[in-house]
C-alpha positions as CSV (number, residue, x, y, z in Angstrom):
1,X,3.6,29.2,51.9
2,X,7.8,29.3,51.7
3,X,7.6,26.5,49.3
4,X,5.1,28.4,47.1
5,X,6.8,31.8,47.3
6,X,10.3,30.0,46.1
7,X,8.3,28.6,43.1
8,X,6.9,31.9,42.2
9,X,10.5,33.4,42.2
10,X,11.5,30.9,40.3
11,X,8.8,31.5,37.9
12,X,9.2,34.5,37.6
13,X,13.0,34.0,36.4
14,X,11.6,31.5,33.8
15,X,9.4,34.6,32.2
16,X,12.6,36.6,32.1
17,X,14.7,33.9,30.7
18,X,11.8,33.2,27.9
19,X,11.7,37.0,26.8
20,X,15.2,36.9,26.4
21,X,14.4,34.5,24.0
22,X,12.4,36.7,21.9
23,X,15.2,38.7,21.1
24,X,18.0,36.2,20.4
25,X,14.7,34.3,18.0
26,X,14.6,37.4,16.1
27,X,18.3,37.7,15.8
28,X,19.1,34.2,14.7
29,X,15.8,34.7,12.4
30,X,17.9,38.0,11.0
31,X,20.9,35.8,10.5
32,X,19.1,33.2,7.9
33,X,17.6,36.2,6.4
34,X,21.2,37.9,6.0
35,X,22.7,34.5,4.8
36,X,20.1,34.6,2.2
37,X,21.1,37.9,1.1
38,X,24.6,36.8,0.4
39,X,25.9,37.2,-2.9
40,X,25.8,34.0,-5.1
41,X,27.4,35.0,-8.6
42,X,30.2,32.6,-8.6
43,X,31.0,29.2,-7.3
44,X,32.5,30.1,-4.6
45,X,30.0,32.8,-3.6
46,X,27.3,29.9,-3.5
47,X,29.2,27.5,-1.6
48,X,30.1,30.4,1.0
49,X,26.5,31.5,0.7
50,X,25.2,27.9,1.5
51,X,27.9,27.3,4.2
52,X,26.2,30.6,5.9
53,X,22.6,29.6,5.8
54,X,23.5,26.4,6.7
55,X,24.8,28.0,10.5
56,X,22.0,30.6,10.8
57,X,19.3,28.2,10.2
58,X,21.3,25.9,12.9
59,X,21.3,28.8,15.1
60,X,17.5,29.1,13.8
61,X,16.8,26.0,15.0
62,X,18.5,26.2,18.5
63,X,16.6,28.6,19.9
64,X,13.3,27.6,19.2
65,X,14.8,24.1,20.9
66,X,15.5,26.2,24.1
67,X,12.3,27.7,24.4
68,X,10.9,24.7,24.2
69,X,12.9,23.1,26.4
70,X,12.3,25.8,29.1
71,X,8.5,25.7,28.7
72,X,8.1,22.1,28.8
73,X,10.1,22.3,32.1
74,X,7.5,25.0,33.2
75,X,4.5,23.0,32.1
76,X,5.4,20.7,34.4
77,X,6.3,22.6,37.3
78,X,2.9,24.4,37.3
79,X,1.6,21.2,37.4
80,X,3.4,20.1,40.5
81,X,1.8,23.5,41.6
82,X,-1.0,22.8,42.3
83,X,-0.7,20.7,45.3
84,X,0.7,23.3,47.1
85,X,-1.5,26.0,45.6
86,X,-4.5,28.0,47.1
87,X,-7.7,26.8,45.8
88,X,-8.0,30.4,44.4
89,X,-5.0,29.5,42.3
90,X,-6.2,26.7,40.6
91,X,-7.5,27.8,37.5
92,X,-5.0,30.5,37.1
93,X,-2.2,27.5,37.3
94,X,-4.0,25.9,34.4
95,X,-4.1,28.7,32.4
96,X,-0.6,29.6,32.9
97,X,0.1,25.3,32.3
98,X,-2.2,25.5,28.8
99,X,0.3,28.8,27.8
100,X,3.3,27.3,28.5
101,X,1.9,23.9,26.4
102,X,1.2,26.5,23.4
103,X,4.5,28.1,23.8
104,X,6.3,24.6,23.7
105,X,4.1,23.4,20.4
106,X,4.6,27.0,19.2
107,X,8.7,26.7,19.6
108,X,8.8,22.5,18.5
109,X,6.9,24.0,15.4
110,X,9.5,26.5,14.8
111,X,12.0,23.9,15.0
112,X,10.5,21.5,12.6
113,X,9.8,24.0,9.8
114,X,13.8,24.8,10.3
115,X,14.5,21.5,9.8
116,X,13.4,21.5,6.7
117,X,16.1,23.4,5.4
118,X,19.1,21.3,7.1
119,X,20.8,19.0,5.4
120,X,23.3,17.5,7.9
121,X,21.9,14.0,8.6
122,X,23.3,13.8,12.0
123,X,22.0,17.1,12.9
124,X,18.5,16.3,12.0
125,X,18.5,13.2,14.0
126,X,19.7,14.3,17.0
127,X,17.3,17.5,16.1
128,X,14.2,15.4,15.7
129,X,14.8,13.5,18.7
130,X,15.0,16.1,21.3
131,X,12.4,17.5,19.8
132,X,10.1,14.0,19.5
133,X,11.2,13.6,23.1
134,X,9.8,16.9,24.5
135,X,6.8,16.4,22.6
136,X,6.1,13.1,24.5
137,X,6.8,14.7,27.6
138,X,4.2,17.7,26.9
139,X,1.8,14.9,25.4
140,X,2.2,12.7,28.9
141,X,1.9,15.6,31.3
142,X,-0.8,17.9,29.3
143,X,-3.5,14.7,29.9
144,X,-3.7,15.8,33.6
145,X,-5.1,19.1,32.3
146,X,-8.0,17.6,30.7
147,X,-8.2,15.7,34.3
C-alpha cells in the first residue's frame, strides 16, 4: 500500500502542476491577443507588431506542449496503476486514464492550431515532432484502455 500511497502524492502534485497551467495558458493566450493589438500604422510598427505575435504565439504554443507533455506522462502512470491498485480502483483509474488522454489531445490540439500561425521553419519542425511523438505515445498506450 506504500507504493500506492507514493503514487497518489505524486498524483496529486501532477493536478497542481496542471492547474498551474491554466493560468500561465491564459496568460500567454492574453499575450497573442495584446500583440495583436499592437499598433501597425507604419513599417516599423508592423514589423515590431509581427516580431511580437511571433513570441506570444511561441509562448502560445509552449504551454499547451507542457500540458501535454505532463498528461501523457500521467496517462501512463495510471496505467502502471493498476497492478498495484485495489480492485475497487479499477474503473476509477480508467476514468482518471481516459481524462488525462482528453487533456493530452485537448493540449496537442492547442498546439497545432498555434502552429498555424508560426512561420519559423525550424520551429515548426521541432514543434510538430514532439508533438507527433506524444501523440504516438498516447495512441500506443490508450489501446490498453479498450483492453
Amino acid at each position: 500500500m506504500n507504493e500506492l500511497s507514493e503514487a497518489l502524492d505524486q498524483l496529486r502534485r501532477n493536478a497542481a502542476e496542471l492547474a498551474e497551467a491554466i493560468d500561465r495558458d491564459a496568460a500567454a493566450y492574453d499575450a497573442v491577443v495584446a500583440a495583436y493589438k499592437l499598433p501597425q500604422e507604419s513599417a516599423e510598427e508592423k514589423r515590431l507588431r509581427a516580431e511580437a505575435i511571433q513570441r506570444a504565439t511561441r509562448g502560445a504554443t509552449e504551454v499547451p506542449l507542457q500540458v501535454a507533455e505532463r498528461s501523457v506522462a500521467l496517462f501512463e502512470r495510471l496505467g502502471q496503476l493498476g497492478s498495484i491498485a485495489a480492485a475497487s480502483m479499477r474503473s476509477d483509474l480508467k476514468v482518471a486514464r481516459l481524462m488525462a488522454a482528453a487533456g493530452a489531445r485537448g493540449a496537442l490540439a492547442n498546439v497545432e492550431i498555434n502552429l498555424d500561425s508560426i512561420t519559423d521553419a525550424n520551429y515548426l519542425t521541432s514543434m510538430r515532432t514532439k508533438s507527433a511523438a506524444l501523440r504516438e505515445r498516447l495512441d500506443e498506450t490508450s489501446r490498453s484502455i479498450s483492453a
